[in-house]
N, C-alpha and C positions, 0 to 999 in steps of 0.2 A: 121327655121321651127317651126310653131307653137305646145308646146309640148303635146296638145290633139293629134296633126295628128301623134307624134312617137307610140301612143295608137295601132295604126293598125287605118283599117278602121273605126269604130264606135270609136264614142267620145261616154263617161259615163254619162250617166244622172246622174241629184243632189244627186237623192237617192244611186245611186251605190257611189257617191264622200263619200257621208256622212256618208254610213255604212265603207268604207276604212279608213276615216278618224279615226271614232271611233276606228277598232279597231288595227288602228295601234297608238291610245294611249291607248291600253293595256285590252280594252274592251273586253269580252267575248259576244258569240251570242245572250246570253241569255239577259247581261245590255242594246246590244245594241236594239234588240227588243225593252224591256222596255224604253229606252228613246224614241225612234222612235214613238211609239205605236201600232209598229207590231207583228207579231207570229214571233216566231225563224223561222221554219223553211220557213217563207219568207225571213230572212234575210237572211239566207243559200243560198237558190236559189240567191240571191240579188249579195252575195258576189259572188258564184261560178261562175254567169252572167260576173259579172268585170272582174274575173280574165283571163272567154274562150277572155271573149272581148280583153282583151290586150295579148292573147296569151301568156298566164303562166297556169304552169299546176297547183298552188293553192293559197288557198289563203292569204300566206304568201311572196308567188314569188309577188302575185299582190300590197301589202302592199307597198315588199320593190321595184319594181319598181317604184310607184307612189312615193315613197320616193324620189328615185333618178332623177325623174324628177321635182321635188318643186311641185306634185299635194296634198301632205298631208305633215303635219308639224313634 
């Protein structure tokens, strides 16, 4: 099974990959905004999007599932 489809229905666009990515290497909403070139609280919504998406209730459940399935490092 491909590990986008254990996600639940909806696979993650780039942006929701790339803000989990960030900040599950230790980034705050605030760095990762700035790297991205967004407002916080679009990453907010960004993050909170991933995590309804994979069905966790935040966005530290969402972190560490993508962990557990090889989607962030």
């Amino acid at each position: 099974m491909n590990k986008m489809n254990e996600l639940g229905a909806s696979a993650l666009s780039q942006h929701e990959m790339d803000c989990l990515r960030l900040l599950a290497d230790g980034r705050d909403t605030t760095l990762i905004a700035a790297q991205l070139g967004r407002s916080v609280g679009e990453i907010e919504q960004t993050l909170d999007q991933a995590a309804m998406q994979m069905g966790v209730s935040s966005r530290l459940h969402a972190v560490i599932k993508a962990m557990r399935l090889g989607l962030v490092g």
